[in-house]
N, C-alpha and C positions, 0 to 999 in steps of 0.2 A: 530127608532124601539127599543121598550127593551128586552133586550138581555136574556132567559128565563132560561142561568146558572148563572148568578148575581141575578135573581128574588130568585133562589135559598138559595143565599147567605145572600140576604137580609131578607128573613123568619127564617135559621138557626140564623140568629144575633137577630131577633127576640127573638127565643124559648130559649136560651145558653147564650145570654146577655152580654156576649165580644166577640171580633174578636180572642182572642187566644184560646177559646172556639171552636170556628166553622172551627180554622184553621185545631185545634188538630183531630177534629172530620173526619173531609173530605179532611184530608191530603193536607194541603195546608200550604204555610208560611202565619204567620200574615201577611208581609206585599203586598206577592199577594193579598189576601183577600181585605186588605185597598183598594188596588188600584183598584183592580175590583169595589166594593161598590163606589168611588170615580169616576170612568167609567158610573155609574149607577147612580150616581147621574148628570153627563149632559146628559146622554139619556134621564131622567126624567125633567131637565129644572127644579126642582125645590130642597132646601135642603131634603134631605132625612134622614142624621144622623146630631146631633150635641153632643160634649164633655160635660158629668158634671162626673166633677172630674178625673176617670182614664178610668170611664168606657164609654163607644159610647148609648147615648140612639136613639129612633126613634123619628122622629119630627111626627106630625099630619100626616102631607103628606107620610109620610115613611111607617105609621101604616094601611095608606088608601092601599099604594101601596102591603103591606103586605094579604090586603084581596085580593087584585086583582091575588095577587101570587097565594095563595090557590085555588082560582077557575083556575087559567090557570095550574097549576099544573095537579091536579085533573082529568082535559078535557085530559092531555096528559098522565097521567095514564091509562082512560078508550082506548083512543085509542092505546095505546100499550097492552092494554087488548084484543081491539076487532082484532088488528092485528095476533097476539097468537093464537085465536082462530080461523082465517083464515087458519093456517096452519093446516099439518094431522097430527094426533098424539101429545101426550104430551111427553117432553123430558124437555132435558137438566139440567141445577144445579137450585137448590132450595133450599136457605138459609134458617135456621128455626130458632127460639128463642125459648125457653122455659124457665119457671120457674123451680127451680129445685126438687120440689115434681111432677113435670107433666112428668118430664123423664121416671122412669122405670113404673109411672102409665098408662100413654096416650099414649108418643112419639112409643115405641116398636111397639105398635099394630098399631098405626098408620100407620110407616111405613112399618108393614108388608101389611098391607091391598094398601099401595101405589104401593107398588112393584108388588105386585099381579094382581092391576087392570093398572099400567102404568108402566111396567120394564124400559122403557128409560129416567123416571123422575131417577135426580141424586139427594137426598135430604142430603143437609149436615146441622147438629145441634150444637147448640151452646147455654149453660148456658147464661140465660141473668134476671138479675132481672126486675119485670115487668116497674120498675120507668122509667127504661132504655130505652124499648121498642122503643114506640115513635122515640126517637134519632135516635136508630140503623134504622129501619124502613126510615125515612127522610134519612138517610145517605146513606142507600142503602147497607147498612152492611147487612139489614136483606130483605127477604120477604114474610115471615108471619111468627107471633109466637104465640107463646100460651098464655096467661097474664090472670092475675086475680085477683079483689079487694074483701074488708073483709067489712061486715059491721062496721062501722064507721070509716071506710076508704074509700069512696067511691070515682071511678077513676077519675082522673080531666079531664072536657070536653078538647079533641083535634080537630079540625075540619083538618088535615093533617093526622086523622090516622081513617080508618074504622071499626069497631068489628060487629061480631056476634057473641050471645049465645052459649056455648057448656057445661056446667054443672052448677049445682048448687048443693052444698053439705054443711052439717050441720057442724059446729066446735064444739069439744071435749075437755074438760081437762082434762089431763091426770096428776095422782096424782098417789103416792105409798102406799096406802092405812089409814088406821086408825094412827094419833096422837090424844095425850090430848086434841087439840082444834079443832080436825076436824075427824069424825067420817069416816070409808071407807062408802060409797054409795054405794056399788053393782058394776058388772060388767058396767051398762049402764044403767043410771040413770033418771029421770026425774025432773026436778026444774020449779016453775015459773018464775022465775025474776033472773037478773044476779046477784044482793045480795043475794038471798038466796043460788044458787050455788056457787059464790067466797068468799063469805064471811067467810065462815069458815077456806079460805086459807089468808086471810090479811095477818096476822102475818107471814106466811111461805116467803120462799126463792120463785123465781121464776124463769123463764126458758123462753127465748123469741126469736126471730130473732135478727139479728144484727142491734143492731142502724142506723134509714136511711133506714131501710128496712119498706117496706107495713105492715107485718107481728106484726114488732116490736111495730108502733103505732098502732095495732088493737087491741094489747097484753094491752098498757100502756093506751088506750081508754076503754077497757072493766073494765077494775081495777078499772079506774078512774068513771067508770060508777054505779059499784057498792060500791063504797063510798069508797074508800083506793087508795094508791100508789104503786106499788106494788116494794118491794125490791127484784130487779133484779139479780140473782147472776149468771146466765150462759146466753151467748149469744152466739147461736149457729142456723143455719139457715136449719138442716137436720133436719127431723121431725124423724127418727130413733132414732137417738143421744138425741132430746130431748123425746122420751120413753123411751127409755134406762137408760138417768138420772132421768126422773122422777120416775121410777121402784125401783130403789135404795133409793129413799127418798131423794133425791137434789136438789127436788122443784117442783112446778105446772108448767105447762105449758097447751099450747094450739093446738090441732092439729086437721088437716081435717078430714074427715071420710074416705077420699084416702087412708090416713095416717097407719089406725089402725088395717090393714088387719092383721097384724103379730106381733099384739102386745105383748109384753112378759106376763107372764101367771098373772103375781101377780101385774099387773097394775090396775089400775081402770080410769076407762071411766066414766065420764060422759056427757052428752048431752046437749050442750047449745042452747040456743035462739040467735044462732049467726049463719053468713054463709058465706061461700066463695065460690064468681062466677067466674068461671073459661069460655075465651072468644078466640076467634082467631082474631088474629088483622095485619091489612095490609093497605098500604098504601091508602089511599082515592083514590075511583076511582077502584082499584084494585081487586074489588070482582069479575067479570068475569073472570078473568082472567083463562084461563082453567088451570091451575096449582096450585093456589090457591082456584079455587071451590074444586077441585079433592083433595086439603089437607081438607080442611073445611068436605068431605063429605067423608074422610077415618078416620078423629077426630071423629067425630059422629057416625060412624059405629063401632069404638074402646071402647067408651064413652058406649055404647048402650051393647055390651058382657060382660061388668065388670058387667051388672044386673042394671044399672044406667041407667033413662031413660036422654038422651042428651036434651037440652032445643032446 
């Protein structure tokens, strides 16, 4: 019989790609790890890992064994789902993820609206970049967060993690108004094409998320979309910080329409043909779960007061 916390094990080595990877992750020594997988492989009666170079890849048979994970995984999420919801009431702790523009926009209201409608849910929150998610999620660090990709960044298929829709909003640059090669546009602007809109900014400094971040390649994809590179001079991952510098004249940058509620007076907006989909995401299997419906449908009710209609 195979053993359904090594299936575990064998998926995370999967996703993270060494054993000092999935030990760090799920607190375990590398070499429990080995030796559990090595366990797993006579349960399995056939090889499941072999060495090239430092790193452990998966054989054919490993990668088959990998799908099998996902579905029996999956079946033992929904049934800890349907168990949950056997019982009265919603309670207990509820780890959350969020992006860090979704905190003081989404989480707040969210959780009031949680407390409201189930005071014995305990929901504790935790910055996580969306790259992240996925991992924490598997790991069990997380159990639901909020995540969201940008056009020309769009998220990479996981079948171990399940989302639904909760917003969609248009992105913005934010500039400090009129120089010799770039004229101010008004408050809130309209352009056809992302050349007509960036173009005027090629030459200038710019302003982006931190390298490695979703953010950052949606920033150095739009650039590169309207024919330039863009010279990067502040990396910074608060959408605040990046109005506030770009207010002063320290460069363009790019922010949500979440973003621009409070923006400083002498900024300028303009409105691109760009967008960022903001989604709640949970373990496969996981969306009954009455705890995670009940965040899903206090995000949407938060999403929906800001004047935003939720997707």
């Amino acid at each position: 019989m195979l053993d359904v916390r090594r299936l575990h094990l064998l998926r995370e080595l999967d996703r993270r790609g060494t054993i000092a990877a999935v030990a760090e992750a799920l607190t375990f020594t590398a070499s429990a790890v080995s030796q559990q997988l090595s366990v797993l492989e006579r349960e399995a009666g056939v090889p499941l890992l072999e060495r090239s170079g430092r790193r452990v890849v998966l054989t054919p048979a490993g990668r088959t064994l990998v799908t099998h994970a996902d579905a029996v995984l999956e079946r033992l999420e929904l049934a800890v789902s349907e168990l949950a919801g056997a019982r009265e009431g919603i309670g207990g702790p509820l780890r959350i993820g969020t992006f860090p523009s979704g905190g003081p926009a989404i989480v707040p209201a969210t959780l009031a609206e949680l407390a409201q409608r189930h005071p014995a849910l305990e929901p504790m929150v935790q910055e996580i970049d969306s790259a992240r998610v996925s991992d924490g999620l598997r790991a069990g660090e997380l159990d639901v967060a909020l995540v969201h990709d940008y056009d020309f960044v769009p998220a990479s298929p996981d079948t171990t993690v399940d989302q639904v829709p909760l917003l969609e909003e248009p992105m913005y640059l934010a500039t400090g108004g009129a120089t010799d090669s770039a004229p101010a546009t008004g408050r809130v602007a309209r352009g056809d094409t992302l050349a007509e809109l960036l173009g005027p900014w090629a030459m200038s400094p710019w302003i982006t998320a931190r390298d490695g971040t979703t953010g950052h390649a949606m920033a150095v994809r739009a650039c590169q979309a309207a024919g330039f590179q863009p010279r990067i001079r502040h990396q910074v991952n608060d959408f605040r910080t990046v109005l506030a510098l770009a207010a002063i004249g320290q460069g363009a940058g790019f922010v949500p329409e979440m973003a621009i509620a409070h923006a400083p007076e002498d900024l300028v907006l303009t409105r691109l043909p760009l967008f960022r989909r903001s989604r709640v995401a949970f373990r496969a299997g996981g969306g009954t779960h009455p705890a995670i419906a009940a965040f899903v449908a206090a995000a949407r009710t938060a999403v929906g007061a800001t004047g935003r209609a939720p997707c």
